[in-house]
N, C-alpha and C positions, 0 to 999 in steps of 0.2 A: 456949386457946392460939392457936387459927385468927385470933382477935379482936386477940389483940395482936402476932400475924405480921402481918394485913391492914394493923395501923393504922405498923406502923414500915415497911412498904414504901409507905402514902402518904406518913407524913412524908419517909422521904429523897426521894422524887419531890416534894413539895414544895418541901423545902430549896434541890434542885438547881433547881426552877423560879425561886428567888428569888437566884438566883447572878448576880452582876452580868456583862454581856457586854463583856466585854476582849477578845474577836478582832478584831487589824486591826493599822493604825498606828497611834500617837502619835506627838506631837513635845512639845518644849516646850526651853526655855533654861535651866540653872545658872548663878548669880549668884553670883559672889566677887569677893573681893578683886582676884584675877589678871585679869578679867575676864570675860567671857558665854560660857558655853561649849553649845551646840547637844544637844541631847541626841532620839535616835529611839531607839524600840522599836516591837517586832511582837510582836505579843503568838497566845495559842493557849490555849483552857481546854480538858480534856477533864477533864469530872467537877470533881474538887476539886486536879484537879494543873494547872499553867500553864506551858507551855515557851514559847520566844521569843529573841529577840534585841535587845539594846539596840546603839546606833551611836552615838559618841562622836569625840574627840579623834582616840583610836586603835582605829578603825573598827570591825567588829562582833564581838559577846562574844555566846558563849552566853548565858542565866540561868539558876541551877540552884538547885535544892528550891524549886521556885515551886510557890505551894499558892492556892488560893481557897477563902475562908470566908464567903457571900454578899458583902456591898461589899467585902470585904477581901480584899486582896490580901500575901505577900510573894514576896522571892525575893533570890537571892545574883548578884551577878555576882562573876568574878575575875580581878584584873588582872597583868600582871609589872610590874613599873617596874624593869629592870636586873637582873632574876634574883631580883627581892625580889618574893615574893607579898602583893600586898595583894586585899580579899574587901568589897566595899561590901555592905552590909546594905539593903535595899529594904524599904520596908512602905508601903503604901497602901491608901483609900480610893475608890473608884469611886463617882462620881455622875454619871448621864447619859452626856455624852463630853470629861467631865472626870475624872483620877485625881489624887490629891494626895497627894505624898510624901514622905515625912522618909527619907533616907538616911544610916545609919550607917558613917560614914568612919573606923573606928579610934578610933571615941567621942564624933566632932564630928557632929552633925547637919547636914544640910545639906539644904534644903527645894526641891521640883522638883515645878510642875506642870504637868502635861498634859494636849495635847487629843486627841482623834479625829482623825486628818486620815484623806483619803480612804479 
């Protein structure tokens, strides 16, 4: 039993060494129709959970059930537009200090990538 205690507390110490690093900023642009829209986050892993803040349009939003799965990343933000809640869905890929992301807008993808800035 010691042997297969020892080995699942190296793998999660493994796992969590192969966790991509997401603390800092990003930036990057969304591209539609409407036009270019700026897009920042700040990002924070502790373990397998991820808090943060994205900066937008209409300025900064929590992200909430942000989770990290090695390169994977998701997480929810939620917006009002007029008393109506709408909830963009985020999921991304981490490579280096680049993230690339499909977000879910009520069922429309909408594709956002990011870089590291300072």
């Amino acid at each position: 039993m010691k042997f297969f205690t020892g080995t699942a507390v190296l793998f999660l110490l493994a796992a969590s060494a192969f966790a991509a690093d997401v603390d800092g900023k990003w930036a990057g642009t969304i591209h539609t129709d409407m036009g270019d829209f700026p897009v920042a986050l700040t990002l924070k892993a502790d373990g397998a959970t991820l808090t943060g803040t994205t900066t937008g349009p209409d300025g900064d939003v929590m992200i909430k059930d942000g989770k990290i799965d090695g390169a994977n990343i998701t997480f929810n933000v939620s917006l009002d537009f007029g008393g109506m809640p709408f909830t963009l869905a985020y999921k991304g890929v981490v490579s280096g200090d680049t993230i690339k992301f499909t977000i879910d807008a009520a069922g429309m993808p909408i594709e956002l990538t990011v870089k590291k800035s300072a």
